[in-house]
N, CA, C and O atoms as a GROMACS GRO file, in nm:
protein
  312
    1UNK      N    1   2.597  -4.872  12.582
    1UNK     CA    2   2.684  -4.763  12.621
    1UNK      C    3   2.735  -4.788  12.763
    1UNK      O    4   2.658  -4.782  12.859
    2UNK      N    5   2.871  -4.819  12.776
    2UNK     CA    6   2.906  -4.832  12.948
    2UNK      C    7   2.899  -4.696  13.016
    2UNK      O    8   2.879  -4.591  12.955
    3UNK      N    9   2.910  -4.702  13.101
    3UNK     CA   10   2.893  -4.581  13.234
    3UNK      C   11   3.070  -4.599  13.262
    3UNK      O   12   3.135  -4.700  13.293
    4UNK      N   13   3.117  -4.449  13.236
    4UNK     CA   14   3.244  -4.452  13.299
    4UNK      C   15   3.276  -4.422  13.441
    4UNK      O   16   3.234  -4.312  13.476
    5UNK      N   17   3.330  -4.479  13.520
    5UNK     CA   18   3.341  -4.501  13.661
    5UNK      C   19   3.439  -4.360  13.685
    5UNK      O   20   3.541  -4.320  13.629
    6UNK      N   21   3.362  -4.309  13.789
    6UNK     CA   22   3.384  -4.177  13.850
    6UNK      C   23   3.477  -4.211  13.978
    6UNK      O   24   3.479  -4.315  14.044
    7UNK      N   25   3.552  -4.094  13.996
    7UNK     CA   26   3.673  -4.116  14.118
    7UNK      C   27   3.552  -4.038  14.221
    7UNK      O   28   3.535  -3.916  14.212
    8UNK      N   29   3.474  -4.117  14.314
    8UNK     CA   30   3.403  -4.039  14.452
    8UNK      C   31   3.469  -4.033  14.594
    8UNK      O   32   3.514  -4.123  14.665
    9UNK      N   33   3.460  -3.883  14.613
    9UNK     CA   34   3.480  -3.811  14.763
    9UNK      C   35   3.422  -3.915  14.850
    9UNK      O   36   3.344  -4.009  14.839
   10UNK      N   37   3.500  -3.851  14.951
   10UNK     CA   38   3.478  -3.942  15.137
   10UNK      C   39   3.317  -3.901  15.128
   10UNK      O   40   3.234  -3.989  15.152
   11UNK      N   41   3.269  -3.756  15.091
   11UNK     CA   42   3.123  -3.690  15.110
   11UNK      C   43   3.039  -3.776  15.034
   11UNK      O   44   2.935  -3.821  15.083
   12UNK      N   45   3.083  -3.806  14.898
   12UNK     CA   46   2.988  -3.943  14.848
   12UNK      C   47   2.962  -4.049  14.884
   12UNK      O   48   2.858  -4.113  14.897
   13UNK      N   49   3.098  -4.072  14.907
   13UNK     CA   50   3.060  -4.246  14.955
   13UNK      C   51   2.996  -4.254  15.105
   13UNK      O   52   2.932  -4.347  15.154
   14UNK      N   53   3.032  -4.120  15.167
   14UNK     CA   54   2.932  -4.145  15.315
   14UNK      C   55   2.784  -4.117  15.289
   14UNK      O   56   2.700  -4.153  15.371
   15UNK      N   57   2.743  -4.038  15.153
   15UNK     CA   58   2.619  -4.024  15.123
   15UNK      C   59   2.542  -4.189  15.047
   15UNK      O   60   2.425  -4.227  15.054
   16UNK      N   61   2.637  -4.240  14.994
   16UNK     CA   62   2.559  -4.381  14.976
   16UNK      C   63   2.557  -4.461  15.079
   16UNK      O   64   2.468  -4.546  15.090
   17UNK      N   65   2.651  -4.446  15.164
   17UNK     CA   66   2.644  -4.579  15.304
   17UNK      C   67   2.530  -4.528  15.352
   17UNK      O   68   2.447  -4.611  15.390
   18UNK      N   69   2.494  -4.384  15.364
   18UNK     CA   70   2.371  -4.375  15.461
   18UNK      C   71   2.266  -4.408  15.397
   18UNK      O   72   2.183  -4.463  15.469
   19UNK      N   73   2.236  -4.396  15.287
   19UNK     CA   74   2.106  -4.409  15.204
   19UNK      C   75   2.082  -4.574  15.136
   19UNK      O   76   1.984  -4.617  15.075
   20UNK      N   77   2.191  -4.635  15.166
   20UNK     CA   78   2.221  -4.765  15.126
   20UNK      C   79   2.188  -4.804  14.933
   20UNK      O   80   2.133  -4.906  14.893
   21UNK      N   81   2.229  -4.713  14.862
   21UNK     CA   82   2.221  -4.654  14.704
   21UNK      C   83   2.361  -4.592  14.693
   21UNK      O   84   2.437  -4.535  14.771
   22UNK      N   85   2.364  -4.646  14.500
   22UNK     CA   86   2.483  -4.577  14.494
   22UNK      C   87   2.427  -4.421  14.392
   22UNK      O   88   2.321  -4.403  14.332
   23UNK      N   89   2.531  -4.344  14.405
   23UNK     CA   90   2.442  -4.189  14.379
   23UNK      C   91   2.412  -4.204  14.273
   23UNK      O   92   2.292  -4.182  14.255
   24UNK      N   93   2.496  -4.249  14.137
   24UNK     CA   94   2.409  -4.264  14.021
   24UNK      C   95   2.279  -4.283  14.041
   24UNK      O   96   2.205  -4.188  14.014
   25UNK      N   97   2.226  -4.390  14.085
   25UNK     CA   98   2.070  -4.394  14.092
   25UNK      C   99   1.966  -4.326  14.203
   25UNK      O  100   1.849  -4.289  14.194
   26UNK      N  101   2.046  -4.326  14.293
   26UNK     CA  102   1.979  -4.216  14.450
   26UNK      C  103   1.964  -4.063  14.402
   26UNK      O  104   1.883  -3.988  14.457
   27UNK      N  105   2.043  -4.021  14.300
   27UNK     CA  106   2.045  -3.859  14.272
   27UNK      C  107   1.948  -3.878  14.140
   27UNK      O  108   1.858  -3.825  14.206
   28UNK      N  109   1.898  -3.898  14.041
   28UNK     CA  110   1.811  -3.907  13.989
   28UNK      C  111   1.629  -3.922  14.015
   28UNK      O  112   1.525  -3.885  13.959
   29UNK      N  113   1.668  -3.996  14.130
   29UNK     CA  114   1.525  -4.060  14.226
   29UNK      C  115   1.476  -3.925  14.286
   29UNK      O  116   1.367  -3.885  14.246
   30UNK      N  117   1.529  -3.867  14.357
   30UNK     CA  118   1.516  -3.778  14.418
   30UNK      C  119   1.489  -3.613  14.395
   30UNK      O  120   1.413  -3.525  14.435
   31UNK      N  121   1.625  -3.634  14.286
   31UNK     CA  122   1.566  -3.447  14.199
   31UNK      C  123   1.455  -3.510  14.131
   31UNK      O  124   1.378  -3.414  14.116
   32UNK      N  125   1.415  -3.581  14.096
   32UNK     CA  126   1.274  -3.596  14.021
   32UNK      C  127   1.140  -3.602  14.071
   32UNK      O  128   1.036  -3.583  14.007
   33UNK      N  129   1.159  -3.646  14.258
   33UNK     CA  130   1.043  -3.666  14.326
   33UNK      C  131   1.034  -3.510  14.409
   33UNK      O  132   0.921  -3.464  14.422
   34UNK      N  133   1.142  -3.436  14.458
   34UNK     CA  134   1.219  -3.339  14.529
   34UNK      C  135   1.215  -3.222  14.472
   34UNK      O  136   1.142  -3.132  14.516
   35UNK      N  137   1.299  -3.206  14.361
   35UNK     CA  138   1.342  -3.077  14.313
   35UNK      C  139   1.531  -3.111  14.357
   35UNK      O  140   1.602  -3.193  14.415
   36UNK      N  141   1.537  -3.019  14.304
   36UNK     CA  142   1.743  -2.987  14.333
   36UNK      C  143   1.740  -2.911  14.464
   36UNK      O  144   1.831  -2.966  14.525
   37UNK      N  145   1.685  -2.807  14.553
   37UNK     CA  146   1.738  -2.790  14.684
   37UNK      C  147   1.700  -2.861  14.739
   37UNK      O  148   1.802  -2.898  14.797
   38UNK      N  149   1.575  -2.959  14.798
   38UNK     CA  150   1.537  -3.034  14.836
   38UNK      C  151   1.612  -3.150  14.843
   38UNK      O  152   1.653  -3.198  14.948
   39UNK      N  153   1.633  -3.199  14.727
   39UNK     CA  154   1.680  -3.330  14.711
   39UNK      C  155   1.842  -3.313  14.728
   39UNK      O  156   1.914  -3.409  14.704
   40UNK      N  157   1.892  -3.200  14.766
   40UNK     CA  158   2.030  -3.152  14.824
   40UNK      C  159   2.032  -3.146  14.968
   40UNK      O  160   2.116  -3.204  15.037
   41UNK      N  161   1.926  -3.066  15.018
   41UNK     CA  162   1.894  -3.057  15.160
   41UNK      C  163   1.891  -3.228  15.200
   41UNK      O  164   1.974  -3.274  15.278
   42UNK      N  165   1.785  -3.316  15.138
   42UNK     CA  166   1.757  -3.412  15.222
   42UNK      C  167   1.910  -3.486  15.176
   42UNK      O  168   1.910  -3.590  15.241
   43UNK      N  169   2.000  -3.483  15.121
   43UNK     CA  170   2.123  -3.573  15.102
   43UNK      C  171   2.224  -3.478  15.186
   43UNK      O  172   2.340  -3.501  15.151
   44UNK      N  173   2.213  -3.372  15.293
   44UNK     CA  174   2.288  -3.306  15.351
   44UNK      C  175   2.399  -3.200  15.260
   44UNK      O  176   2.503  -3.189  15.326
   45UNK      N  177   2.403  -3.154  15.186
   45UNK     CA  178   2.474  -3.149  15.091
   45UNK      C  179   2.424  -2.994  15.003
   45UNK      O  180   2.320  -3.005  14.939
   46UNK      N  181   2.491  -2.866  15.001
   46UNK     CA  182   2.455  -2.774  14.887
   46UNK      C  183   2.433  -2.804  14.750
   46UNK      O  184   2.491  -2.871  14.664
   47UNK      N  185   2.271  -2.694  14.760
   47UNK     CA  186   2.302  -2.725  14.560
   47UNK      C  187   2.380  -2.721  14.494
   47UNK      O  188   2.378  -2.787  14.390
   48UNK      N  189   2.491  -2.633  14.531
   48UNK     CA  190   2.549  -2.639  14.463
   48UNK      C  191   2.661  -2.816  14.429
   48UNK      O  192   2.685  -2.874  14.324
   49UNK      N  193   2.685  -2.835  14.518
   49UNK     CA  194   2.755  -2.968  14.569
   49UNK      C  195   2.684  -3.044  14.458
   49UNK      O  196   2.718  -3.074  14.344
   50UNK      N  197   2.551  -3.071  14.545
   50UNK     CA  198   2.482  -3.187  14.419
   50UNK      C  199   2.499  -3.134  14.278
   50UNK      O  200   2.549  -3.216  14.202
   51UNK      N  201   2.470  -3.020  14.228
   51UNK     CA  202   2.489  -2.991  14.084
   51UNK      C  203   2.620  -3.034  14.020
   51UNK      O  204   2.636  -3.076  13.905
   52UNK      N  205   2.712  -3.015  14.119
   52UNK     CA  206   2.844  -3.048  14.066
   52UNK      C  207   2.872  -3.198  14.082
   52UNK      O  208   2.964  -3.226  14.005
   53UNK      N  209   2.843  -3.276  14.130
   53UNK     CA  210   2.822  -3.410  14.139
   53UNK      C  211   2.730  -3.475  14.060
   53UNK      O  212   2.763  -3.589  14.028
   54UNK      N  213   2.628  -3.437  14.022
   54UNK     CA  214   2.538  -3.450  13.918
   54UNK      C  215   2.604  -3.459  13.762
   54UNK      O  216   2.592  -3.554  13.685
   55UNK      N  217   2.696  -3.304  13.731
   55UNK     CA  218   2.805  -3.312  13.608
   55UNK      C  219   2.880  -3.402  13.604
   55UNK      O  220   2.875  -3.489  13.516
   56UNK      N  221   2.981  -3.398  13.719
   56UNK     CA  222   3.063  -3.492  13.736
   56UNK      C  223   3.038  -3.669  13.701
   56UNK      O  224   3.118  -3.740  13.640
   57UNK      N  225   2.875  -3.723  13.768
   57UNK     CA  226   2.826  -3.826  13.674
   57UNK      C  227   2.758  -3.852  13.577
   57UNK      O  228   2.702  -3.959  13.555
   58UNK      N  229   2.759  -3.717  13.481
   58UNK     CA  230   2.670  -3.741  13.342
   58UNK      C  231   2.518  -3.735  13.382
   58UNK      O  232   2.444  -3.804  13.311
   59UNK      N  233   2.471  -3.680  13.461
   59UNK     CA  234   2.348  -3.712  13.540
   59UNK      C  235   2.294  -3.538  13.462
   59UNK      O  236   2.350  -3.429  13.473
   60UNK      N  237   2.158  -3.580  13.381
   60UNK     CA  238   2.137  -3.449  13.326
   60UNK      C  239   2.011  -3.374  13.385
   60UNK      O  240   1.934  -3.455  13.438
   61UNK      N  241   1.978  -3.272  13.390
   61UNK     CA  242   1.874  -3.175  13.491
   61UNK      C  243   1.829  -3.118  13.361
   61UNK      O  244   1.902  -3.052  13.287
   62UNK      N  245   1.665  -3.157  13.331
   62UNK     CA  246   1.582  -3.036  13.273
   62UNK      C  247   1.492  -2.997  13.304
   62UNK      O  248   1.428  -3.083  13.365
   63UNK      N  249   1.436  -2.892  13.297
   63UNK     CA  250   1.278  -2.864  13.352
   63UNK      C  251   1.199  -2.816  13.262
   63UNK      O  252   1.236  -2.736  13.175
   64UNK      N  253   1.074  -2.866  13.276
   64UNK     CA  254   0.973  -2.891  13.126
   64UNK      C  255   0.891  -2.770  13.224
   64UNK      O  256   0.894  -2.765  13.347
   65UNK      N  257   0.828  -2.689  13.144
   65UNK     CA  258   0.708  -2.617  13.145
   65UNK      C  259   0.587  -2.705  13.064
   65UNK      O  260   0.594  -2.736  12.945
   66UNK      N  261   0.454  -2.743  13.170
   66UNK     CA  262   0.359  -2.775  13.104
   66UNK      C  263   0.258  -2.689  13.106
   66UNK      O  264   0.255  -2.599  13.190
   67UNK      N  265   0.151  -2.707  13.003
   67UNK     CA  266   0.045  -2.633  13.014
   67UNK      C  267  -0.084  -2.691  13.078
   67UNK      O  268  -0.087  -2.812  13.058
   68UNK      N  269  -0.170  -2.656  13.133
   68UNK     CA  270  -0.290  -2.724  13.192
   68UNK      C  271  -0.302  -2.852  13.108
   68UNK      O  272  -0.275  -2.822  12.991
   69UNK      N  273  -0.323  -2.948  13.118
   69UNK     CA  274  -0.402  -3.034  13.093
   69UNK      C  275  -0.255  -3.167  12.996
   69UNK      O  276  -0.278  -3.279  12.950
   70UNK      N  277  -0.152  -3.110  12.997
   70UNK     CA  278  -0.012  -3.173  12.911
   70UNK      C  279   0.004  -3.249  13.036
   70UNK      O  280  -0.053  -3.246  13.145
   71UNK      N  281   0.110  -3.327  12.983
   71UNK     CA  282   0.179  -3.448  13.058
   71UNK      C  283   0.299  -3.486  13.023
   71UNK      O  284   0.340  -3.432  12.920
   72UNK      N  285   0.363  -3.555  13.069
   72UNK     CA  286   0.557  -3.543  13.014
   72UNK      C  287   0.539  -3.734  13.087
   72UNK      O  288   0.467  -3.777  13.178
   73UNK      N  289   0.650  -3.814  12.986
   73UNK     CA  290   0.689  -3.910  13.046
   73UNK      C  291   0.858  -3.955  12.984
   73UNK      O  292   0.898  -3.962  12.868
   74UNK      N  293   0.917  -3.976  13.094
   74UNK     CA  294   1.020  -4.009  13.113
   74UNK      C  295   1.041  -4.137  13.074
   74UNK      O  296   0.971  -4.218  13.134
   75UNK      N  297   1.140  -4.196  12.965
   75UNK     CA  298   1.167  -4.328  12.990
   75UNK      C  299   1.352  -4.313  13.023
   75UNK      O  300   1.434  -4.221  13.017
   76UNK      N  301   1.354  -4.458  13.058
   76UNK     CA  302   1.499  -4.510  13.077
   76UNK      C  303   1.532  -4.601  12.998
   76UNK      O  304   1.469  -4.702  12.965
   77UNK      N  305   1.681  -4.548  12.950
   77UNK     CA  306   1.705  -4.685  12.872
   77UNK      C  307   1.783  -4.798  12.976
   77UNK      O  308   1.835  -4.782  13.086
   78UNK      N  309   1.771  -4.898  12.905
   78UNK     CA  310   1.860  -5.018  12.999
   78UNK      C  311   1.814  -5.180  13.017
   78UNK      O  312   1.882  -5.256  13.084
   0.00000   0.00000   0.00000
């Protein structure tokens, strides 16, 4: 499946020069270690901003409820 190439803001591309990542993979890393305000705060940037930049690259947000003693694992394809 190719990745269709997104038209990115001056605000993106100054968010990958600083982090030296391009956001496809820097915005995934982060809401996953972070959370979404967090991982908005530390990229300078409103949740809301990242959420909409997140849509904008197909980049999907879920949140699992576990119960004591459950576990969740993530794979990637590629």
């Amino acid at each position: 499946m190719a990745t269709q190439r997104i038209r990115k803001t001056k605000l993106m591309r100054s968010v990958e020069e600083k982090h030296g990542r391009q956001l496809e993979s820097l915005v995934p890393d982060l809401v996953n270690e972070m959370g979404m305000s967090r991982a908005a705060s530390h990229l300078g940037v409103s949740p809301a901003t990242l959420g909409y930049w997140m849509l904008k690259m197909g980049i999907q947000y879920r949140r699992v409820a576990l119960a004591d003693g459950e576990t969740i694992e993530v794979r990637r394809q590629g």
